[in-house]
C-alpha positions in Angstrom: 0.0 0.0 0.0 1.1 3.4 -1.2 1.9 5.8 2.1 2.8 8.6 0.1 1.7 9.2 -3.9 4.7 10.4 -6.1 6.7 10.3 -2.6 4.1 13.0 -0.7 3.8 13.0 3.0 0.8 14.2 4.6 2.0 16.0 8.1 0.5 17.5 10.4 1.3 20.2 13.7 -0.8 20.6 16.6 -0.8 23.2 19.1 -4.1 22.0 20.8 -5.4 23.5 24.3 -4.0 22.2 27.4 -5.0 21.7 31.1 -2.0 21.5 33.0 -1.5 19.1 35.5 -4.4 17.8 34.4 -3.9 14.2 31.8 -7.0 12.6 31.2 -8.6 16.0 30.1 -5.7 16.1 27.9 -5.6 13.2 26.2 -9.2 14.4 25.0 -7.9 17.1 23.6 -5.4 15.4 21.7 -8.1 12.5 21.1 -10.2 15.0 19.0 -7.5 16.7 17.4 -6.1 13.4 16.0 -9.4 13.1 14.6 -9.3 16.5 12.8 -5.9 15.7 11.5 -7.1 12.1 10.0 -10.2 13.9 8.9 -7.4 16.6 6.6 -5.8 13.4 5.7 -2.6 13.5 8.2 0.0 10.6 7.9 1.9 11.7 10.7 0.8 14.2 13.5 3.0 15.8 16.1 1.9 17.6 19.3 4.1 19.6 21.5 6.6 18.4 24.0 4.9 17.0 27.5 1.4 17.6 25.8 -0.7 15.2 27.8 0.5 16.8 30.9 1.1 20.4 30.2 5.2 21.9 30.4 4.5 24.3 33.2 3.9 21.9 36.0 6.5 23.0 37.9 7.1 20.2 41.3 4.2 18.8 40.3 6.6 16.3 37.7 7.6 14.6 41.3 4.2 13.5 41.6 5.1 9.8 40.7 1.3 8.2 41.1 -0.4 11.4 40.3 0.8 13.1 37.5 3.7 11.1 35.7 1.1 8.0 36.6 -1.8 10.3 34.9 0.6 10.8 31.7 0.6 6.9 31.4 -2.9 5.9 32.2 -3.4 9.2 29.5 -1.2 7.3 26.9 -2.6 4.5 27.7 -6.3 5.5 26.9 -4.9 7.4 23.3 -3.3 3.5 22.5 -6.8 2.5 22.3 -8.7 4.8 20.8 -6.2 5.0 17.9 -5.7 1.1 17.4 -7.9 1.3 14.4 -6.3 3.3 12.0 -2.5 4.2 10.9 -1.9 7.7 11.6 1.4 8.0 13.2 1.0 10.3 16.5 4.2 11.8 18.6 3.0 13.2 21.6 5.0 14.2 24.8 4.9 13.0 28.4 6.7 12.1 31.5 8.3 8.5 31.2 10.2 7.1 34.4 13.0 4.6 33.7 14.7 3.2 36.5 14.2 5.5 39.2 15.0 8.3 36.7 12.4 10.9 35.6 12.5 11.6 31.6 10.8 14.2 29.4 9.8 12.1 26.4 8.7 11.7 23.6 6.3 8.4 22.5 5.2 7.4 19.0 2.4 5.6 18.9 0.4 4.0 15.5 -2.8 1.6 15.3 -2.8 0.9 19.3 0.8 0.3 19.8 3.8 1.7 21.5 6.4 1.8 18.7 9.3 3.9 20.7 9.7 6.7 23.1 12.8 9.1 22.6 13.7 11.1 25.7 15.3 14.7 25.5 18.9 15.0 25.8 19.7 19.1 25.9 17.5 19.9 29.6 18.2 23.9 29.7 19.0 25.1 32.8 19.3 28.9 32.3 17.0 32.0 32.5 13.8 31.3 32.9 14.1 27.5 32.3 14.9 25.2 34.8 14.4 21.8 33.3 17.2 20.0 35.3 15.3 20.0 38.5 12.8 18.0 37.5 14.3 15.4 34.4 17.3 13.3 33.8 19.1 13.8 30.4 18.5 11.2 27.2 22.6 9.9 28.4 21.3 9.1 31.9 19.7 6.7 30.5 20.2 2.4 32.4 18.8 0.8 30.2 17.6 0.7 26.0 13.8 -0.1 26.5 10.9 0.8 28.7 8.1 -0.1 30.4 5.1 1.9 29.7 1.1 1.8 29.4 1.3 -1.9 29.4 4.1 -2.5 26.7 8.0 -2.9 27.2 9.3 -0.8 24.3 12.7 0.7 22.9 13.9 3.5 23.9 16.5 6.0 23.3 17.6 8.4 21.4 19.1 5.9 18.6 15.4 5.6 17.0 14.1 5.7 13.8 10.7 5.0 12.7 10.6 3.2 9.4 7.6 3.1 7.3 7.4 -0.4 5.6 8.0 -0.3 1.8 8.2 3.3 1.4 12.5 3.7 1.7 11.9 7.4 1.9 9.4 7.7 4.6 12.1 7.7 8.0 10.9 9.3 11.1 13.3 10.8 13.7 12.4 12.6 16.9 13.8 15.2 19.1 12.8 17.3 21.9 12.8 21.3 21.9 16.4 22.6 23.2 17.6 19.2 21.5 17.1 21.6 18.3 18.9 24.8 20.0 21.9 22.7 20.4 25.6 22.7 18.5 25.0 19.7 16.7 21.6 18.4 17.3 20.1 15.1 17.3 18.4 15.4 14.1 21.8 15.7 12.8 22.5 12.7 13.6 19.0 11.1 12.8 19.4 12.6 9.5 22.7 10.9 8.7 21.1 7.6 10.3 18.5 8.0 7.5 15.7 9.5 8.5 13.8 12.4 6.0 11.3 13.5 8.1 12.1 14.9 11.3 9.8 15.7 14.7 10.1 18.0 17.4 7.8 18.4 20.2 8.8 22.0 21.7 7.9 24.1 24.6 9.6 27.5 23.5 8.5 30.4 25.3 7.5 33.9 23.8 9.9 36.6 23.4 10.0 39.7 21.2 11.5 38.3 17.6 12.1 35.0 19.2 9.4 33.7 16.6 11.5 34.6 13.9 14.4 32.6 15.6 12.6 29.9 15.7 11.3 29.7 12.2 15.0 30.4 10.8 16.1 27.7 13.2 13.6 24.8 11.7 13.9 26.4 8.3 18.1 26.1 8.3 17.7 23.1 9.7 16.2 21.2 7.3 18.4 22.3 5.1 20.9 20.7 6.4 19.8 17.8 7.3 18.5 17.5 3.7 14.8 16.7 5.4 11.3 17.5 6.3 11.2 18.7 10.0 8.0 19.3 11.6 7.9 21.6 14.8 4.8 22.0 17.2 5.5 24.3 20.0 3.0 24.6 23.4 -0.1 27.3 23.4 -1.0 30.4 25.1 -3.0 28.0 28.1 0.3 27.0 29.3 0.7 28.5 32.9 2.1 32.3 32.9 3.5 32.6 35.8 7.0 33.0 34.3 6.5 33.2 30.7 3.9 33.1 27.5 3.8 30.4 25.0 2.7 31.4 21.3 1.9 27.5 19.7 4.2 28.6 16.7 3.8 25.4 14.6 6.2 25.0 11.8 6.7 22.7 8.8 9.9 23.4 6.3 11.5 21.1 3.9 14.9 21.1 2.4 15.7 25.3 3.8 12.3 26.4 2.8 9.5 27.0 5.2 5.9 25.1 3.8 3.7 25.6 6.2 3.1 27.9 9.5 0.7 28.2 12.0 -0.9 31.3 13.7 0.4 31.8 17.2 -1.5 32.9 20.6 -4.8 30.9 19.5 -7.2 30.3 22.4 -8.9 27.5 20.4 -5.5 25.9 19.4 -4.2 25.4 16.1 -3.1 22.8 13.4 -1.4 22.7 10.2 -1.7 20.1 7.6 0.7 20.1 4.7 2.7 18.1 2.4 6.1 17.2 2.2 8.1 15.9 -1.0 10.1 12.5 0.6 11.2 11.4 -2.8 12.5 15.4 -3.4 14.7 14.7 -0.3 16.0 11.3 -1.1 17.0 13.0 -4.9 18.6 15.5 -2.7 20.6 13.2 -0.8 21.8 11.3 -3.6 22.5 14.6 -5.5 24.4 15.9 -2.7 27.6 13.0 -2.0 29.0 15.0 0.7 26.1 14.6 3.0 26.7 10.8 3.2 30.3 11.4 4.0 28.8 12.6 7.4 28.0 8.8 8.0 31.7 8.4 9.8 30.6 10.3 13.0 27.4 8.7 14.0 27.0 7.3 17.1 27.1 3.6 16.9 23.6 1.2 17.6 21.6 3.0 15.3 17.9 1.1 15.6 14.7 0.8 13.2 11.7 0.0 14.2 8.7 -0.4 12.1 5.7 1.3 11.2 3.0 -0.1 9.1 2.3 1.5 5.5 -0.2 4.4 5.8 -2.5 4.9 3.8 -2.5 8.1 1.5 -5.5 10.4 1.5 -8.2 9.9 -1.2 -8.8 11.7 -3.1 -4.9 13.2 -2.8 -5.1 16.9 -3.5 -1.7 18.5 -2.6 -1.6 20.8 0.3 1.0 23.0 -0.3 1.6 25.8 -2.6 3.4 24.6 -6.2 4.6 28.0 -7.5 3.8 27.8 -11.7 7.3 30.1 -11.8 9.8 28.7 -10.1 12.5 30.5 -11.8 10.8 34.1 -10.5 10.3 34.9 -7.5 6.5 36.4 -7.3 7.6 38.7 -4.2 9.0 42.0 -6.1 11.3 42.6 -4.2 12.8 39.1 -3.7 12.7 39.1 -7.5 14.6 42.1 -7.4 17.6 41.1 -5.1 17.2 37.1 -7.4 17.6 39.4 -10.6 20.7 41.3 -9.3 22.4 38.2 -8.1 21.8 36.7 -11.2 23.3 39.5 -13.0 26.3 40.3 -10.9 27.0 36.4 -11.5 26.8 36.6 -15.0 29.3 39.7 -15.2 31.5 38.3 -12.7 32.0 34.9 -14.6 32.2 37.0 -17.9 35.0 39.3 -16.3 37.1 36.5 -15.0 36.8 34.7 -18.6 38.1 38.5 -20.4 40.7 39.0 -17.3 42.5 35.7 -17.0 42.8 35.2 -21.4 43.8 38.9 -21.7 41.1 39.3 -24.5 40.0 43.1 -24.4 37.3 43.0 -27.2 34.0 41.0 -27.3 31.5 40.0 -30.7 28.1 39.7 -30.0 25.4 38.6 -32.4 22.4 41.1 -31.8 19.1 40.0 -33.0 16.3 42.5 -31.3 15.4 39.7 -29.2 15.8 38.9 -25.8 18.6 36.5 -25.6 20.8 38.2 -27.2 19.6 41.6 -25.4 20.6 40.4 -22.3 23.6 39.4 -23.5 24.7 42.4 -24.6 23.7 44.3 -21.1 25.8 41.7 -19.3 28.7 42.4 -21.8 28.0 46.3 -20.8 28.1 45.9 -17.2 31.3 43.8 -17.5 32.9 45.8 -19.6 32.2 49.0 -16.8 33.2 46.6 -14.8 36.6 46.1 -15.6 37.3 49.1 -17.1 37.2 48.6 -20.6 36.1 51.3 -22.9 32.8 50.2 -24.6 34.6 50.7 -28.2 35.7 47.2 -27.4 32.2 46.0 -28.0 31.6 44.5 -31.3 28.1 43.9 -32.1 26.7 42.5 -35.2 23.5 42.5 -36.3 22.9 39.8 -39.5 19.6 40.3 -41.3 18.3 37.5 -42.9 15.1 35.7 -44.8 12.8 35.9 -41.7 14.3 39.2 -40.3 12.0 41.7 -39.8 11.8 46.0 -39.5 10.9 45.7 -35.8 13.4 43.1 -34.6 16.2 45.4 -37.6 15.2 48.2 -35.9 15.2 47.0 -32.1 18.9 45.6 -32.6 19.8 49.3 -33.9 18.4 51.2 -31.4 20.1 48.9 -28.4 23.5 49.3 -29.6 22.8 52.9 -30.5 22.0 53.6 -27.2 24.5 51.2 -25.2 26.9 53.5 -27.1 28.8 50.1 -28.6 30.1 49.5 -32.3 27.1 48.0 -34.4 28.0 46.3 -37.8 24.9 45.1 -40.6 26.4 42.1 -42.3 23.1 41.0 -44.2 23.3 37.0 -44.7 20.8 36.9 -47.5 23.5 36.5 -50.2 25.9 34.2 -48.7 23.0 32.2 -48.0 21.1 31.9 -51.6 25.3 31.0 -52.5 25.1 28.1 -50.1 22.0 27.1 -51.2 22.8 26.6 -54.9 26.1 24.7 -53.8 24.2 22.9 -51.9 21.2 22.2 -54.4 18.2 23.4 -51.9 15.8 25.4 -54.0 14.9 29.0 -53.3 11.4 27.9 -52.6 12.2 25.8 -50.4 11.7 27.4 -47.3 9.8 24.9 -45.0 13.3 22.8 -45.4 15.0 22.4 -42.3 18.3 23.0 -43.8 16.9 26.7 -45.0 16.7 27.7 -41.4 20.0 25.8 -40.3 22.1 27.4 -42.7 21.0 31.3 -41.7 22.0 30.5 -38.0 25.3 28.5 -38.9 25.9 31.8 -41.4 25.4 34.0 -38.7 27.5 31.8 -36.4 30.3 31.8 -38.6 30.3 35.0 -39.4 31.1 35.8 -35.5 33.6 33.7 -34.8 35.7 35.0 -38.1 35.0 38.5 -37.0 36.5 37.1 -33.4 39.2 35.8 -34.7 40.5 39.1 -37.0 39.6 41.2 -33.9 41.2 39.2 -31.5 38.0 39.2 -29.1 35.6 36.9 -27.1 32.2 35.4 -29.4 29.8 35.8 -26.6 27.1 33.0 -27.0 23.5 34.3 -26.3 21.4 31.2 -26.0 19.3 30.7 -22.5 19.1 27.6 -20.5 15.3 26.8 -21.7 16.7 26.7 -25.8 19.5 24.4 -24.5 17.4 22.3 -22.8 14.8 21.9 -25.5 17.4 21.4 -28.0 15.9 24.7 -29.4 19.3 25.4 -30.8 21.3 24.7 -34.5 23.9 22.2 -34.0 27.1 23.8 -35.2 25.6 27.2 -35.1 24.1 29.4 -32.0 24.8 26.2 -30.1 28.4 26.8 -29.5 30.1 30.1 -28.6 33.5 31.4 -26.9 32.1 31.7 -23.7 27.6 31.4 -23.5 26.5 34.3 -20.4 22.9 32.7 -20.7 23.7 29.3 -20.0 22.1 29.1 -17.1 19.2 31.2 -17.4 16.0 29.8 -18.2 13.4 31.7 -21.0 11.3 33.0 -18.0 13.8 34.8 -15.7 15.8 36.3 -19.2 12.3 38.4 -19.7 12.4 39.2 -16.0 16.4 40.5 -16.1 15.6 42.4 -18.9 12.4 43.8 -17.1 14.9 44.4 -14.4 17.8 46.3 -15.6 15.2 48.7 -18.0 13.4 49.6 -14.4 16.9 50.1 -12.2 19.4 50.3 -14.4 18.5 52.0 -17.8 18.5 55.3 -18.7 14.9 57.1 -20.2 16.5 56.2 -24.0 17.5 52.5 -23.0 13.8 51.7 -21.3 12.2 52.8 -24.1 14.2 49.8 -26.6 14.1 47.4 -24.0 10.4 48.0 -23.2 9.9 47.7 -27.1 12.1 43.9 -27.3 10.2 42.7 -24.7 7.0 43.3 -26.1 8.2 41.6 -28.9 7.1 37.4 -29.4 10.4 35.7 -28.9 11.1 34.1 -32.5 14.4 32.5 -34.6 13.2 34.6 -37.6 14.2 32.4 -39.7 11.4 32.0 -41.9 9.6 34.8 -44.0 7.7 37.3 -42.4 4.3 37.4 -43.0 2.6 39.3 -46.1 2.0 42.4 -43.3 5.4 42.3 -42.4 5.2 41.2 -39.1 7.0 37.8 -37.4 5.5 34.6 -38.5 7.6 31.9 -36.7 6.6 32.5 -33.2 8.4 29.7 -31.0 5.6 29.6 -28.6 3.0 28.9 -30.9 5.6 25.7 -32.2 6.6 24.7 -28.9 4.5 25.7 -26.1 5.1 28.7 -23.6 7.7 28.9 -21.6 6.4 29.5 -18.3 5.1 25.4 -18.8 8.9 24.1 -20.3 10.4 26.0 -17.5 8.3 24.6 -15.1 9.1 21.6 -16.1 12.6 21.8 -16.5 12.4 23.0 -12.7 10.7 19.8 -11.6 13.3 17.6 -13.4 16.5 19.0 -12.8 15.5 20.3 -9.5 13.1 18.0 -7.8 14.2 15.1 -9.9 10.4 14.6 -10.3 9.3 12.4 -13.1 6.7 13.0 -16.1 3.0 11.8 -14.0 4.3 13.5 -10.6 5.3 16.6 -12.7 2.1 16.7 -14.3 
């Protein structure tokens, strides 16, 4: 049975209300929430740390028979009335072992005590004083536990294993457990699991919230996993501090899912995580399995049973259609700078290190090679090099037409560089004869090949009697679709657009006419990218205007860039992509 379709996790985060001191009213609170979780579809749901007693009980944890007894009976009574389904459920409680008194963590699925991991980091400074009451995770006599009826493992050196599902690995840990140096989910992480749990008492401070969130976000990130953080509610006690129930779900350094904070009816999030995204990850990224050297030794599994997947499985999480551009403006601002300053850092390195002071650039009107050429500007600036050194050529041929002619005029007019018209026409009706293709043949294949290998050869001679760089202008999206002509705008001296997909070029473009243009420059760059991006390398139609539009042939390019994200990024195949 599937637990997750095309590697999805359902999760869930619960801040629910609490009754401190107070178990069996506790457990009915979690009872119902686990109900309104299964109801959203939730595979795994994780409440915050010592939930079915409350964190602020204060002595009270010495109450052996009356509170830690409580917790157990509590556990107990949630072991039954979840033995009929598979949700996975982490909940927190106090767990005695040997005399010793633990904060702890259980994990509990269809009626049965699977593990219980106990916290290892107890703070003991400003207003938490943890280390009266509990023993530490390395206090720990012996590896298992008896508890609600069932002698279980337990320790820190858990994972949860979901049968047949490789990427579905569970690890807990315990609030401050996060805060420290190396944490256990560290650890967990390089043990194998992808999904990682933390039940967190983390009291309210101005900005702390912030902390928090950075501190789950950047942790996933490097642990490469899905972490999943539910923190205690504003019915905590206040007689030192205030609890917000911040409830936190990131994945891989980017936050999914958040809760709202200081609710009085509690809250929950339900989202989806990407499993199979994280094991690509992993297997993408070799030096996070060189880590494996510093685990701890005794690592152990335990098994969960396959859950089954919501039906019918709508995502719950937002799947941005532009991956490439950042819908925030002003995070697309500070993505398009970066993205540029890369571009003319790489460029000026390449011109630096060979010594070459002069540059050709094909210049078409379009966007490619616009950019292009307002990289090879910047860099130029740069560096120093006077803007004389900028040989653009513009190469009218069969399917060039008076906007695109005009467009390519106006930019190097205005970018104050040296523009030459070479028209191909003739040296192209020459090859054709040698070659035997007729005149009226334009629908041939070879008719449009032989324009862009003209225009390609054409460059590099012009490079080579200059003495300068051929600066490539062809965008990550063309590459990728093969949208290129062997032999011809496929190769270059050095390509600036190599790694810029079709969608963020229009945005970089967008960008430097709005912050880095003057009123002339806008007004051409405005005109290219209202243009339809086109090869031109068929006729124009009887009004003059473009007939080969490459959108109408091949489908936008918002869709091939989103799928180009999903493959190269996600590693996510054809039926999970679409």
């Amino acid at each position: 049975m599937t637990t997750a379709p095309f590697g999805f996790l359902r999760v869930a985060a619960a801040s629910p209300r609490v009754w401190v001191a107070d178990p069996e009213r506790n457990v009915e609170e979690v009872l119902r929430v686990v109900e309104q979780a299964r109801g959203k579809g939730a595979q795994l749901l994780v409440f915050p740390e010592l939930g079915l007693t409350g964190y602020t009980c204060g002595d009270l944890f010495f109450s052996l028979t009356t509170l830690v007894g409580g917790a157990e009976r509590a556990l107990a009574r949630l072991l039954t009335a979840t033995s009929a389904h598979r949700t996975v459920v982490v909940v927190g409680l106090p767990v005695v072992q040997e005399g010793k008194l633990f904060n702890a963590a259980a994990v509990v699925q269809a009626g049965r005590l699977v593990g219980v991991v106990p916290k290892t980091y107890l703070p003991g400074y400003k207003e938490y004083y943890e280390e009266r009451w509990f023993a530490s995770s390395r206090e720990a006599l012996r590896n298992d536990v008896r508890l609600a009826g069932q002698t279980v493992p337990f320790g820190t050196n858990l994972l949860f294993a979901v049968e047949d599902e490789p990427a579905v690995v569970l690890g807990v840990e315990i609030c401050e457990d996060l805060w420290a140096p190396v944490p256990p989910s560290s650890f967990h992480a390089l043990a194998g699991a992808t999904v990682l749990a933390n039940l967190s008492a983390s009291s309210e401070l101005v900005a702390k919230a912030e902390y928090r969130r950075e501190l789950v976000r950047v942790q996933s990130g490097r642990a490469l996993a899905a972490y999943v953080y539910a923190n205690n509610g504003v019915h905590e006690s206040t007689t030192d501090v205030v609890f917000g129930g911040q409830l936190l779900v990131a994945e891989n350094a980017v936050l999914v899912a958040e809760g709202r904070r200081f609710r009085r009816e509690g809250e929950l999030v339900v989202t989806d995580v990407d499993t199979e995204r994280l094991a690509v990850e992993r297997a993408r990224q070799t030096s996070f399995s060189d880590g494996v050297h510093i685990l701890p030794e005794g690592y152990r599994r335990l098994p969960l049973m396959a859950i089954p997947a919501p039906e019918p499985h709508r995502l719950l999480r937002a799947v941005d259609p532009h991956p490439f551009v950042p819908s925030d403006p002003a995070l697309l601002d500070e993505r398009c700078e970066e993205v540029f300053a890369i571009q003319t850092a790489g460029l000026a390195k390449r011109l630096e290190h060979t010594g070459v002071r002069r540059v050709t650039l094909g210049l078409s009107g379009g966007l490619d090679s616009t950019l292009a050429l307002l990289v090879v500007d910047r860099t130029f600036d740069l560096i120093g090099l006077p803007r004389e050194g900028i040989l653009v050529v513009t190469m009218p041929g069969f399917g060039t037409t008076a906007r695109t002619l005009l467009s390519a005029r106006e930019l190097a007019k205005v970018s104050g560089v040296h523009l030459r018209e070479i028209d191909i026409r003739a040296a192209c009706e020459q090859h054709m004869r040698d070659i035997g293709l007729g005149p009226e043949d334009t629908s041939s294949i070879a008719f449009q090949n032989l324009q862009a290998r003209e225009r390609t050869q054409v460059l590099m001679d012009l490079a080579n009697l200059e003495g300068a760089l051929h600066v490539g202008t062809g965008d990550l999206s063309e590459i990728a679709l093969g949208w290129t002509t062997f032999g011809a705008d496929q190769i270059s001296m050095y390509h600036v657009n190599s790694g810029v997909p079709k969608t963020l070029v229009r945005q970089l473009v967008g960008w430097v006419a709005a912050h880095r243009a003057s009123e002339a420059e806008r007004t051409v760059l405005q005109a290219i990218l209202d243009t339809p991006v086109s090869p031109e390398l068929l006729p124009p139609g009887a009004d003059g205007a473009i007939a080969q539009r490459t959108e109408e042939l091949l489908g936008p390019y918002e869709a091939h860039d989103f799928f180009l994200f999903c493959l190269l990024r996600l590693g996510a195949g054809p039926r999970k992509t679409l």
